[in-house]
C-alpha positions as CSV (number, residue, x, y, z in Angstrom):
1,X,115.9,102.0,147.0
2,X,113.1,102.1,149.5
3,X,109.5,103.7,148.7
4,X,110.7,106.4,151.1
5,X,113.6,107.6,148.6
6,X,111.4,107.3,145.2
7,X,110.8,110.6,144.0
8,X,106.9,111.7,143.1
9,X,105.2,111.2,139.9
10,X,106.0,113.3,137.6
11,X,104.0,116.5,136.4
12,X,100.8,115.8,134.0
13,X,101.3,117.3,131.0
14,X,99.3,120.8,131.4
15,X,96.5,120.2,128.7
16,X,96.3,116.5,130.1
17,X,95.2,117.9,133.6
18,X,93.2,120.6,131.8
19,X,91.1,117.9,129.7
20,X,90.9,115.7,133.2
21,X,89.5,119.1,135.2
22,X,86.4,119.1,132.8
23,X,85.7,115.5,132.7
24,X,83.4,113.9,135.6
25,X,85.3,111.9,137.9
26,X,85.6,107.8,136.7
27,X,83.6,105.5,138.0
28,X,84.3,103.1,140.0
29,X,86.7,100.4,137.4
30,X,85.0,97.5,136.8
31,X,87.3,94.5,135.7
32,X,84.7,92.3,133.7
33,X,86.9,91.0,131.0
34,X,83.5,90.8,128.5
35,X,82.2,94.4,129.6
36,X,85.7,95.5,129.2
37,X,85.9,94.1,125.8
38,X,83.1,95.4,124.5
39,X,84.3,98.9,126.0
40,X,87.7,98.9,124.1
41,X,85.7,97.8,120.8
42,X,83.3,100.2,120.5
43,X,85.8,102.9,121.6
44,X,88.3,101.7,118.7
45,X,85.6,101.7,116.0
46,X,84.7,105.4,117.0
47,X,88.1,106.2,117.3
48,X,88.8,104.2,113.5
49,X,86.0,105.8,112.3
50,X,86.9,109.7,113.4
51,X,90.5,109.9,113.3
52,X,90.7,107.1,109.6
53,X,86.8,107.4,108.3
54,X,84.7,104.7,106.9
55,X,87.5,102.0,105.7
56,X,91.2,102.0,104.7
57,X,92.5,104.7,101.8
58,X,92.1,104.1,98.7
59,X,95.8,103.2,98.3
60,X,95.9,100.3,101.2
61,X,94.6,96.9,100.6
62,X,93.1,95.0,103.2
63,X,92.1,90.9,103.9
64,X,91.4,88.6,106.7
65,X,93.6,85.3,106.4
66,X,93.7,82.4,108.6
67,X,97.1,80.7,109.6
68,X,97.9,77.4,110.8
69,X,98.8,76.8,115.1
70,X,100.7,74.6,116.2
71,X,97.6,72.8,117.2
72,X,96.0,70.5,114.1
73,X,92.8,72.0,113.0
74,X,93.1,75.4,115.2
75,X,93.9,78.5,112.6
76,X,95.0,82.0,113.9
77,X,93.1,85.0,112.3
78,X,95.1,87.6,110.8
79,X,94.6,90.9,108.8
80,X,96.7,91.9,106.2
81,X,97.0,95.8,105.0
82,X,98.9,96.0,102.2
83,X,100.1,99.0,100.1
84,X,97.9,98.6,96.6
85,X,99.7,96.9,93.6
86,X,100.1,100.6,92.2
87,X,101.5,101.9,95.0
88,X,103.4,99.0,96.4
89,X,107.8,99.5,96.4
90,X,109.1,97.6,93.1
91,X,111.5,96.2,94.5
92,X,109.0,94.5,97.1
93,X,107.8,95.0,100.5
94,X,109.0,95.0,103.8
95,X,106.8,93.0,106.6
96,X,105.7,93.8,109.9
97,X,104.0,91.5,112.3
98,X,102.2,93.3,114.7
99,X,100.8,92.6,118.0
100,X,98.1,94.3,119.8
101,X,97.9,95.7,123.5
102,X,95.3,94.8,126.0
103,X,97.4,93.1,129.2
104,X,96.8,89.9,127.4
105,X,92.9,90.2,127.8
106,X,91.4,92.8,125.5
107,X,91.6,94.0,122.1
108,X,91.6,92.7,118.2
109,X,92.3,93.7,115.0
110,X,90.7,97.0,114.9
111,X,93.1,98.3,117.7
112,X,96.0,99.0,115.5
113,X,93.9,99.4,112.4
114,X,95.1,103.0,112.1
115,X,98.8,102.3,112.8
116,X,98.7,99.9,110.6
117,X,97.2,101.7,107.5
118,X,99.4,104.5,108.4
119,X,102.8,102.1,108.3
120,X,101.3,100.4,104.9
121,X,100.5,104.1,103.3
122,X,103.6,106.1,104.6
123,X,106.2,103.3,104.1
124,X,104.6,100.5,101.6
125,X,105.3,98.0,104.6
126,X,102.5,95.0,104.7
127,X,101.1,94.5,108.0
128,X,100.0,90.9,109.3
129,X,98.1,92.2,112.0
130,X,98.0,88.9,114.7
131,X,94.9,88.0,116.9
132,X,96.0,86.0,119.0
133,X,94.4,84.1,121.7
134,X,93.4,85.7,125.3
135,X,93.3,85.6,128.8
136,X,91.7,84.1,130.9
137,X,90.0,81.6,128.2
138,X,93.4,81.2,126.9
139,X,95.8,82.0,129.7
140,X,99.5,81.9,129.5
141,X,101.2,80.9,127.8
142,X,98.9,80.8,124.7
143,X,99.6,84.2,123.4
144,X,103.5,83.9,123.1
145,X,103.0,80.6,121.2
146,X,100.5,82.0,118.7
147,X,103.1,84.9,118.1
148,X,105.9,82.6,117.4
149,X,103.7,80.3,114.9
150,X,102.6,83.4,113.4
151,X,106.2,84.7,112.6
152,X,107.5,81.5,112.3
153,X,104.8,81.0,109.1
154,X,105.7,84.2,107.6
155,X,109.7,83.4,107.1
156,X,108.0,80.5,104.8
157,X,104.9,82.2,103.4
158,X,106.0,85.8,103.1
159,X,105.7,85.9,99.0
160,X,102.3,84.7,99.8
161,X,101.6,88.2,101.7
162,X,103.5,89.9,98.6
163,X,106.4,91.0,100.9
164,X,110.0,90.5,100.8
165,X,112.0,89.9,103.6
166,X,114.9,91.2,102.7
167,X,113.5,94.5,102.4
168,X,112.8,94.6,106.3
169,X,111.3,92.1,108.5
170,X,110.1,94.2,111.5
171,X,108.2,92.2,114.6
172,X,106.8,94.7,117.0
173,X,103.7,95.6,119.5
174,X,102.3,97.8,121.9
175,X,102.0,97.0,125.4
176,X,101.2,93.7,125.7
177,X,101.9,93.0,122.2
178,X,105.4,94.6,123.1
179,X,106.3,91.6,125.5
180,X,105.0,89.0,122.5
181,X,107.3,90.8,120.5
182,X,110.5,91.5,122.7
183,X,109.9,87.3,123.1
184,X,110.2,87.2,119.6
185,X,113.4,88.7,118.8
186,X,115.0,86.3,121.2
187,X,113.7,83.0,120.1
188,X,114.1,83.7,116.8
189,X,117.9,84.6,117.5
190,X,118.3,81.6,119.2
191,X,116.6,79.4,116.9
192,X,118.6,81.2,114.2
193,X,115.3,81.9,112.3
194,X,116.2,82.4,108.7
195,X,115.5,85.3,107.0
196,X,116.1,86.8,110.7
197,X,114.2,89.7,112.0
198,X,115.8,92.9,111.4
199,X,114.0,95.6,113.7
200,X,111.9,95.1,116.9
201,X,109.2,97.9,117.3
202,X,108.1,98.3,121.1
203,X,105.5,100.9,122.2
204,X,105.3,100.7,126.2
205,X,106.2,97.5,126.7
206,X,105.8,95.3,129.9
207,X,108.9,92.9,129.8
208,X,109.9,92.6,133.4
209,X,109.3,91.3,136.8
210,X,111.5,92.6,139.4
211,X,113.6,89.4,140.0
212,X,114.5,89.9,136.6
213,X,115.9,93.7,136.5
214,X,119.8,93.2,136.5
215,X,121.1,94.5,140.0
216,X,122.8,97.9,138.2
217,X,119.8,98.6,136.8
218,X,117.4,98.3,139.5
219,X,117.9,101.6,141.3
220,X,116.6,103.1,138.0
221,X,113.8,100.8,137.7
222,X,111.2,103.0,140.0
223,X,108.1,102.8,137.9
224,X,105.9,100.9,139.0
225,X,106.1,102.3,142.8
226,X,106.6,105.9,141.2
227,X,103.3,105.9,139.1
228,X,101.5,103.7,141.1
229,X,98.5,105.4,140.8
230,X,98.8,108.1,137.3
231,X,95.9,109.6,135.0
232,X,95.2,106.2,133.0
233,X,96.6,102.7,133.8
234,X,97.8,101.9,137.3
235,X,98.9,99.3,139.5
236,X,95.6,97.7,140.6
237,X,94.7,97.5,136.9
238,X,98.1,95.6,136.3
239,X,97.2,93.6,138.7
240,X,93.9,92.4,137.3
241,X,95.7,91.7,134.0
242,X,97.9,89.5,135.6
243,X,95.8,87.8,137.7
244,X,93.4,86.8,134.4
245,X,96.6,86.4,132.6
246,X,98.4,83.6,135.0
247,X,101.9,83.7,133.9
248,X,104.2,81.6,135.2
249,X,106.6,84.7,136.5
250,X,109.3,83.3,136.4
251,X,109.4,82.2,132.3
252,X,111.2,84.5,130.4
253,X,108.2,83.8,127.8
254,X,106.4,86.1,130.2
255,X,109.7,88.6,131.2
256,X,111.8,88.4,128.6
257,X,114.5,91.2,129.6
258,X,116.0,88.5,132.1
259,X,116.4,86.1,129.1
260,X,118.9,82.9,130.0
261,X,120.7,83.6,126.6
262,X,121.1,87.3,127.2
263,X,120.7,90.0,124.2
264,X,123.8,90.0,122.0
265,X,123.0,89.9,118.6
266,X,119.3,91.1,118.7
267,X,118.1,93.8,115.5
268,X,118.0,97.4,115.9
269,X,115.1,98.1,118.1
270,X,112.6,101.8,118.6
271,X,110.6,102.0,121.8
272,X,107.8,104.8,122.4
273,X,108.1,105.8,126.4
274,X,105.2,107.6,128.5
275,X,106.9,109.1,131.5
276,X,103.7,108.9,134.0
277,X,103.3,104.8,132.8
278,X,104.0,102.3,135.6
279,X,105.8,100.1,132.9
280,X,107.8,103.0,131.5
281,X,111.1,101.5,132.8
282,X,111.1,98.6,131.5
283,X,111.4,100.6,128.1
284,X,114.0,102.7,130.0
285,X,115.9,99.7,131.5
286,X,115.5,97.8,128.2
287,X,117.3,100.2,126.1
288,X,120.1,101.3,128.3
289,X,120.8,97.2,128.3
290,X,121.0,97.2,124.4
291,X,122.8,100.4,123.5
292,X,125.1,100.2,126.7
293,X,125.5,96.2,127.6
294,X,125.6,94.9,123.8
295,X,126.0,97.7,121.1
296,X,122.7,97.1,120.0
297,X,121.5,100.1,118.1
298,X,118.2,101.7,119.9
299,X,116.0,104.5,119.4
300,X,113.1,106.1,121.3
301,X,110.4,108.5,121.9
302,X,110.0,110.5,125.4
303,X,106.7,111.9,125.7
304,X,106.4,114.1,129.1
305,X,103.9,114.3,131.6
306,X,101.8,111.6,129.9
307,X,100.5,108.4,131.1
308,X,100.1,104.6,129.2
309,X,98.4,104.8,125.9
310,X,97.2,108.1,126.1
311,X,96.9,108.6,122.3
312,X,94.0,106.1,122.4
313,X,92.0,107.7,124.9
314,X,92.4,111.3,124.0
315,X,93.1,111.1,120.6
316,X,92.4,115.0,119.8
317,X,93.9,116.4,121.8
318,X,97.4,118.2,120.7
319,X,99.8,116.1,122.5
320,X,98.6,113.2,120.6
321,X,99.3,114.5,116.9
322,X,103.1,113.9,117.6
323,X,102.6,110.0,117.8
324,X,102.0,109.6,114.3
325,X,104.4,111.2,113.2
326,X,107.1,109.5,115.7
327,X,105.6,106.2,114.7
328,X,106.1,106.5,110.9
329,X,109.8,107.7,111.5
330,X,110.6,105.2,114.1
331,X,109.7,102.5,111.5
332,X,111.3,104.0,108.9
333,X,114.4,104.5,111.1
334,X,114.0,100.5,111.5
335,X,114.0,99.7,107.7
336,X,117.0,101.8,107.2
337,X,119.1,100.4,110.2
338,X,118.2,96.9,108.8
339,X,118.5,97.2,105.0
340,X,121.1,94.7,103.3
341,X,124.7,96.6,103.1
């Protein structure tokens, strides 16, 4: 498919383009990974603090652990949220390891803080929240082999967390921490990982490069040229990621939906999809592969006229009260497709 042939970006969602109308136009972006950073935290601690107040409900249990690397004498820092003792399943709960977004350069532990007091609250599931090294201190592939020491410590240490595996064992990110997690699921198939992961949650993930779209697939694959340029993140922005990022493009550590082994045999697995997103078919591609190519069940969310992440930066408004919601049933949806028959 040529660029001549690929149809316009979508429509914004009315109330998005109404909220964009009223706001000044953005400045000129400024890629400073520290500025950035410092951006991103101070917008998720307002966020934490308006949409979660002060600290976690009375009901969720939170601690900072550190876990061992690979590397002797380097730790990895972790948060747990936990469901209190009072509140927690009897029969033990199920784990998540979740992975923050950023493009591999920003964010922390506060930037699922809310998801994951939500998941621990809604469902009883303890979160190990990972924070894992980044770009471009730590290009790649240090983030991919922090994620697979983190989950690979958990299979041995989960009673330690007060979880049980065999209540669910649910690996899963957003954005960036999508592509750790989509990583994940296949090394730990292929390593035979025991217990195994039973449910892959990805939110907008970036998991391809387009070498590594399967020829069938690519004249669905129109992203990235289609929202080149939406209401949020866009292609130069990719770009920068990447470039502070370094990947080696062709590892399927860094593309993992052209994986040597293929995806037979990977766990159920929920995406969230933003239609106006650049990386939106990648999710789109992804799933079609696992329901259609492998019998892999899927589920997903669709959300119109919306761009990358817009819950985080307009967190009030109305199209954003139905990610909540999706989130908590797309993770319960994963617990129930993986619980022992």
């Amino acid at each position: 498919m040529t660029t001549q042939t690929i149809p316009p970006m979508g429509k914004t969602h009315p109330e998005l383009e109404k909220i964009l109308s009223q706001q000044p136009p953005a400045p000129n972006a400024n890629f400073d990974v520290p500025h950035m950073r410092a951006m991103l935290s101070e917008r998720k601690r307002k966020l934490t603090a308006t949409m979660g107040g002060s600290g976690p409900p009375t009901d969720v249990v939170e601690k900072d652990i550190q876990i061992p690397s690979r590397e002797s004498g380097r730790a990895i820092t972790c948060r747990v949220h936990s469901p209190s003792p009072e509140t927690a399943p009897k029969e033990g709960s199920p784990l998540f390891v979740i992975f923050h977004g950023g493009g591999f350069c920003l964010g922390g532990l506060e930037n699922e803080e809310l998801l994951c007091r939500a998941f621990a609250k809604e469902l009883g599931v303890v979160m190990l929240n990972v924070d894992y090294r980044l770009a471009p201190e730590n290009p790649f592939p240090a983030a991919p082999e922090d994620a697979w020491d983190i989950v690979k410590w958990a299979t041995v240490h989960s009673s330690e967390l007060h979880s049980n595996l065999s209540r669910g064992f649910i690996v899963g990110g957003i954005s960036a921490g999508a592509n750790l997690a989509t990583t994940i699921g296949h090394q730990a198939r292929d390593e035979k990982l025991s217990p195994p992961i039973t449910g892959l949650y990805l939110s907008i993930p970036t998991i391809s490069t387009p070498e590594t779209i399967p020829e069938k697939y690519k004249n669905i694959h129109i992203s990235k040229l289609q929202n080149a340029n939406p209401p949020g993140l866009g292609e130069e922005a990719i770009r920068k990621f990447e470039e502070n990022y370094a990947p080696d493009r062709s590892s399927h550590l860094f593309a993992p939906i052209g994986w040597p082994s293929g995806h037979a045999n990977l766990p159920p697995t929920y995406f969230q999809i933003c239609e106006l997103d650049p990386l939106r078919d990648d999710a789109i591609v992804f799933e079609k592969m696992l329901r259609e190519d492998y019998g892999i069940p899927t589920k997903y969310d669709f959300y119109p006229g919306l761009p990358h992440g817009f819950w985080s930066f307009h967190p009030e408004a109305e199209f954003s009260q139905k990610i909540p919601k999706d989130s908590v049933t797309g993770l319960r949806w994963l617990l129930e497709k993986g619980a022992p028959t």
